[in-house]
Every structure is written in structure tokens, then in C-alpha cells.
C-alpha positions in Angstrom: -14.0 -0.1 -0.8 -10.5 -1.4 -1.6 -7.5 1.1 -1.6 -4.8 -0.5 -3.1 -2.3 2.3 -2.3 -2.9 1.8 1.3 -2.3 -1.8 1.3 1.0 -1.1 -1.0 2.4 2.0 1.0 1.9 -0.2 4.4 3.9 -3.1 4.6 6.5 -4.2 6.6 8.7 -1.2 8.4 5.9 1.1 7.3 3.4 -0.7 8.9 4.9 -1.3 12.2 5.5 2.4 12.8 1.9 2.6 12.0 0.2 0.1 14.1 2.5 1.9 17.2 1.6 5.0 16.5 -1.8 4.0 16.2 -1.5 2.3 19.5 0.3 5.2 21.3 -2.5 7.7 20.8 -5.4 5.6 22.3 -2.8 5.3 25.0 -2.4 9.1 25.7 -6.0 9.3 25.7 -6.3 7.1 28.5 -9.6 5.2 30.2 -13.0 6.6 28.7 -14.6 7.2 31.8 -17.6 9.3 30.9 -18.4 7.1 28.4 -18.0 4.0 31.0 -20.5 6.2 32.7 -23.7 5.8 30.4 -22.3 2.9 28.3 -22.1 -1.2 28.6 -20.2 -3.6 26.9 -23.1 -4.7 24.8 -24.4 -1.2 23.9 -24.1 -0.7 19.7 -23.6 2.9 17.8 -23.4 3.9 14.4 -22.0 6.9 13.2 -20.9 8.3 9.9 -17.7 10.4 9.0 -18.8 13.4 6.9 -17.1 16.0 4.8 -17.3 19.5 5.7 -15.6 20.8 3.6 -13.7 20.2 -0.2 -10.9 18.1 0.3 -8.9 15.2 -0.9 -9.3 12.2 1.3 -6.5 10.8 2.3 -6.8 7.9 6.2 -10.2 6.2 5.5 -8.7 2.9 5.5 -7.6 3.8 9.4 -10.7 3.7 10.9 -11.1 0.1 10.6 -7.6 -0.2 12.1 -8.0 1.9 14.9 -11.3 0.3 15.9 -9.2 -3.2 16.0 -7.0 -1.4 18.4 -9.5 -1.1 20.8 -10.6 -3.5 23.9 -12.6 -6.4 22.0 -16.1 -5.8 22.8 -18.3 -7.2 19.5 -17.9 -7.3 15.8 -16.8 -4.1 14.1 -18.4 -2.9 11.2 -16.6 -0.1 8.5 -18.5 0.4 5.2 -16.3 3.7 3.5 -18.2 5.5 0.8 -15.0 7.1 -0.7 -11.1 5.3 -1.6 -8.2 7.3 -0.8 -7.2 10.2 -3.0 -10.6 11.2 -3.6 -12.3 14.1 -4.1 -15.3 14.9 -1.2 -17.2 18.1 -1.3 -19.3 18.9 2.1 -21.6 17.1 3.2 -20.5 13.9 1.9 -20.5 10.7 4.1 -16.9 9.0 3.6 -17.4 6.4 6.4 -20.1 4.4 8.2 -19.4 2.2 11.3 -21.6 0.1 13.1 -19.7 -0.8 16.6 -19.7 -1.0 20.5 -20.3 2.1 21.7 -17.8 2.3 24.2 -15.1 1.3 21.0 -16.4 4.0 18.8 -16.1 6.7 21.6 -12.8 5.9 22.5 -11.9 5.4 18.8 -13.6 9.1 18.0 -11.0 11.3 18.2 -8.5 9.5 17.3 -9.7 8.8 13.9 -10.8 12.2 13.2 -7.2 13.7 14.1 -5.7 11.1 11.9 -8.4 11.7 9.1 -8.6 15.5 9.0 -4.5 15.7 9.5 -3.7 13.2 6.2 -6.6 14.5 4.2 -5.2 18.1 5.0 -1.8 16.8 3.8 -3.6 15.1 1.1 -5.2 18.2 -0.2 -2.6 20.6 -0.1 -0.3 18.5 -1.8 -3.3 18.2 -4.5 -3.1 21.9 -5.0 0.6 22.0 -5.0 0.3 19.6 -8.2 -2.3 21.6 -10.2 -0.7 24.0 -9.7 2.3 22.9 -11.4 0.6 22.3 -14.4 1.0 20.0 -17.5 5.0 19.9 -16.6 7.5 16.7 -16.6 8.7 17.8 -13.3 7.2 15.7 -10.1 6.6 16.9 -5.9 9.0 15.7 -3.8 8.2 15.3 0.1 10.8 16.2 2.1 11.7 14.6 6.0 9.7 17.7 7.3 7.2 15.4 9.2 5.5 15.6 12.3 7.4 13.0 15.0 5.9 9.6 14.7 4.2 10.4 11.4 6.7 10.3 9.1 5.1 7.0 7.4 1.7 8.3 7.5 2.2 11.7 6.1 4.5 10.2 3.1 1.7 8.2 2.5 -0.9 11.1 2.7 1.8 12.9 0.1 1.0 9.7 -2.5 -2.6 10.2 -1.8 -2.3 13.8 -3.3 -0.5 12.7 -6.1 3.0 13.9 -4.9 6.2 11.4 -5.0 7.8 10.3 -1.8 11.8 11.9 -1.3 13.7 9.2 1.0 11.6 7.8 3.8 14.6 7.5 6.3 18.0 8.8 6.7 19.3 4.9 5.7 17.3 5.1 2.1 19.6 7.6 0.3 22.5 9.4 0.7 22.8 13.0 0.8 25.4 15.1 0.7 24.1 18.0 2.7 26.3 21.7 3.3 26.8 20.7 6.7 28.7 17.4 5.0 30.0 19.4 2.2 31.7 22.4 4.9 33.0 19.5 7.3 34.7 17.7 4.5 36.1 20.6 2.6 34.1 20.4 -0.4 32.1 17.7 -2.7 35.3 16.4 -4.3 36.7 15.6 -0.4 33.3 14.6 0.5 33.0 12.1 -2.5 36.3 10.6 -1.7 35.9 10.1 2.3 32.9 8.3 1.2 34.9 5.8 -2.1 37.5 5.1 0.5 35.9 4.6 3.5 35.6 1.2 5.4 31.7 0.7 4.1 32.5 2.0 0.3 31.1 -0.8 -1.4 27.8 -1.0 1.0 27.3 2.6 0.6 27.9 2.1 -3.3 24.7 0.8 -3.7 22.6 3.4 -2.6 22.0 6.2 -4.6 23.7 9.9 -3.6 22.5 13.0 -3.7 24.3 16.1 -3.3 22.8 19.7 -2.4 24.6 22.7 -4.5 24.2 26.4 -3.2 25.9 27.7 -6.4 26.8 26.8 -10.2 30.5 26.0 -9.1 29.5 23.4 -6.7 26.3 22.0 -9.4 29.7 21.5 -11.8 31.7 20.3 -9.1 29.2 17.8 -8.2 29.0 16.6 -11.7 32.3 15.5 -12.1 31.1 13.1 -9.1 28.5 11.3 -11.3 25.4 11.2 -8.2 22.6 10.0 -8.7 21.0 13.2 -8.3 21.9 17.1 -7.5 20.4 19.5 -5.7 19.6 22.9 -6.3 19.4 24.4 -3.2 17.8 28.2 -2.7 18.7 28.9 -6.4 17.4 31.6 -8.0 15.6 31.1 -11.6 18.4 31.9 -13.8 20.7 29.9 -11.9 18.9 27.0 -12.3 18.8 27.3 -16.2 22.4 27.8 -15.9 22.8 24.4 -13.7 20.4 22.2 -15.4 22.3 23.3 -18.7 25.8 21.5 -17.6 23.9 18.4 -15.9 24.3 15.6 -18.2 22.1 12.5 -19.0 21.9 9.6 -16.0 21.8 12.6 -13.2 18.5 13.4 -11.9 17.4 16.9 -10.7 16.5 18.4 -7.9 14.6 22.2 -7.0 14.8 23.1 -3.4 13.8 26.1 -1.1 11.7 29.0 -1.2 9.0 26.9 -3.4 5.4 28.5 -3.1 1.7 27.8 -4.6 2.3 31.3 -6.1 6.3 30.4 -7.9 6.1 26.3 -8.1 4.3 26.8 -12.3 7.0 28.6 -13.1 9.7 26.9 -11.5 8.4 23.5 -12.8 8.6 24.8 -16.3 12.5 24.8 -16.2 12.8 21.0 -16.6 14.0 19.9 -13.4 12.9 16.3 -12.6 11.6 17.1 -9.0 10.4 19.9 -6.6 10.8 19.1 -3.1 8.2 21.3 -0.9 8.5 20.9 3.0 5.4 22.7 3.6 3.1 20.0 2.2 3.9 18.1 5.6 4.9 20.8 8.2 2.5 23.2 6.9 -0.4 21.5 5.9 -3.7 22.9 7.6 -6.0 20.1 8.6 -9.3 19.1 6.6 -12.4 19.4 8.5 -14.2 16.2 8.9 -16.8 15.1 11.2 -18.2 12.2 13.1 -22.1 12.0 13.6 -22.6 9.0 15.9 -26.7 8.2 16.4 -28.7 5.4 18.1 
């Protein structure tokens, strides 16, 4: 089954930190030496990846990459039953894999945790959408991610139907209250960065600046960004803010977003909601391996 967002979302940088993270955790897991035990190099498995639960699918094209990881003992065979940002419901088979045993042993748990943690990240960003509704507003990601799965979790995120926030520091700038308090303010800020030695390599990527308040959304406005902020704003606030935002500036919700507030705050206008705990919070799917004769 072909999953064209896969093969979009993993090229180049993306796909390097992929195939070494991939490559790091059959490292940690070391030399399978029970299954050395009862296993040769010409002994065949097949197994199946099942559903146990509802869930939005989110790693199947993985298990194919993870099995090429391993020490080449025979051909490697990955039929999956379901694309990437599907539906399953429990009990359905997702995967089947015909390969040397000892490959699909050492493979096992690997490809589960990578399964059940994207779908898991997958799902929850599925419900995060629903749930805000028929709105223009879009789910931002945030840089909330696990160390070493930054890539794959983003890409989990699209897989739920959420929109990606910058992948790396080096993708946007972003004027954060740490910047802002250092500087002595956005209009300082702005200026340190029009006049510093890299102005016109920094000029082409877009800025963002993070407001606390409705001085600092109009402060920021006389900056012309590329997008602002609203950072831990309540409700009326943001009508406030997004009032005095003009044309060409995109917007920005931020903090204290929940299943049970995200309707409501997405029916203000803003062009994104950026939820950390879609990454950092995301309990994992439960999927299974059932590996026969």
C-alpha cells in the first residue's frame, strides 16, 4: 500500500535523522541471544501487526525500514493492510511480514514502540481536530518532542491531520519573552535583528513574535512579522488582539489549550492553535505482533 505522505515528509534532513534513529534503537537492544538460541539463519516467520484498540495509524511504512536495518539474512517480505492516517478498530491486521526469524524477533519491539508511539500521536491529534470543529483555524505542533523523534512525531502530527509549527530552531524565527526581556522589548528586539551583521540572511525567513498582552500584540504590529503569538491569553483578549492584527500577519493561539476549550477557542478566527501535548502527552496506541510458524 503506497503512503505518499510518508515518502513526502521523509526526504533529505528528515530522513537521515530517521534512518539513525532507527539504527540507534536496534543498537540499544543489543545481540538477540535467546532467539540465537532456538533460531538459524535460514529459519522463516510470519507474523501480523493487529489493532487492539481504535486508533489512527500513523508508522506502517517503518516496518519495512526497520527490517532492512537488520543483519541480511533472506528476502524480507511487508504486505500493510492499512495507509497512514487511517482509521483501525480492534482486531484489525495493519501489517503482515514474512521474514527470517531471527530479523523479525530482533525487529519486534522495535517496531511496535515506533508504531504504538506515532499512531498514539496520530490519534490524539485526530481528536484534537474534531474537536475543533468546522473552524478556519488549523493544529499547530509545537518543538515539544521526545529527543531523537522530533521528525517522526511531526510526521505522526500530519498523519492526524494537524499542521507542522517549525521543524528546527533554523526554520523560523521567533521572538520568544526570553528574547523580548533580554532586548528590552519587541521594538529593540526588531531592530538588533534589521541591523545585525546577518540582516539580510535572516530577512528571508519568516518571524514570529510571542505577545503576553494587547500592548505587546500592537507593539508587535508595528513590526509587520510574519506571524504573532498569543501567548496564555485569555478569551477576550484574544478578540481584542485579533481585532488590531491587520491583513498579511498570521495568527497564533498558545497555552493552556485543552480537548475540553480548543472548539471554542478555534471559533475566534485565529489561523492556528499550537498544542504541545499532542507530542509530549500523547498516550501510546496498543498494537500487537502475532508472529506464527
Amino acid at each position: 500500500m503506497h503512503n505518499e505522505l510518508f515518502e513526502r515528509f521523509f526526504t533529505g534532513r528528515a530522513r537521515d535523522f530517521l534512518l539513525r534513529g532507527l539504527d540507534l534503537a536496534l543498537a540499544e537492544d543489543g545481540r538477540d541471544e535467546s532467539s540465537l538460541a532456538v533460531f538459524g539463519p535460514a529459519d522463516r516467520a510470519r507474523a501480523a501487526i493487529v489493532a487492539k484498540q481504535d486508533a489512527v495509524l500513523a508508522g506502517g511504512p517503518l516496518i519495512a525500514l526497520i527490517l532492512a536495518r537488520c543483519d541480511g539474512l533472506g528476502d524480507r517480505e511487508v504486505q500493510l493492510a492499512c495507509a497512514d492516517s487511517q482509521s483501525v478498530a480492534p482486531g484489525q491486521v495493519v501489517a503482515e511480514i514474512c521474514a527470517p526469524a531471527l530479523n523479525l524477533l530482533q525487529a519486534e519491539r522495535v517496531i511496535l514502540n515506533y508504531v504504538t508511539h506515532l499512531s498514539g500521536v496520530a490519534s490524539l491529534t485526530r481528536r484534537y481536530v474534531l474537536a475543533m470543529g468546522k473552524t478556519r483555524t488549523r493544529l499547530l505542533d509545537t518543538r515539544k518532542t521526545l529527543p531523537g523523534l522530533r521528525y517522526p512525531e511531526k510526521y505522526a502530527v500530519l498523519a492526524g491531520g494537524g499542521c507542522n509549527h517549525r521543524l528546527s530552531l533554523e526554520d523560523m524565527l521567533m521572538f520568544k519573552d526570553t528574547h523580548l526581556d533580554r532586548a528590552g522589548g519587541i521594538g529593540p528586539a526588531a531592530r538588533a535583528l534589521r541591523q545585525g551583521p546577518d540582516a539580510d540572511r535572516l530577512a528571508q525567513i519568516a518571524l514570529e513574535i510571542e505577545c503576553r498582552d494587547l500592548a505587546e500584540v500592537r507593539e508587535a504590529v508595528a513590526q509587520r512579522p510574519g506571524r504573532i503569538m498569543f501567548d496564555n491569553m485569555g478569551e477576550e483578549t484574544i478578540r481584542q488582539a485579533l481585532a488590531v492584527i491587520p491583513p498579511g500577519i498570521e495568527t497564533e493561539i498558545s497555552g493552556g489549550v485543552t480537548l475540553a476549550n480548543i472548539g471554542e477557542l478555534a471559533k475566534l478566527g485565529a489561523d492556528f492553535i499550537s498544542v504541545g501535548r499532542i507530542t509530549h502527552s500523547a498516550p501510546a496506541a496498543d498494537f500487537s505482533m502475532r508472529i506464527s510458524g
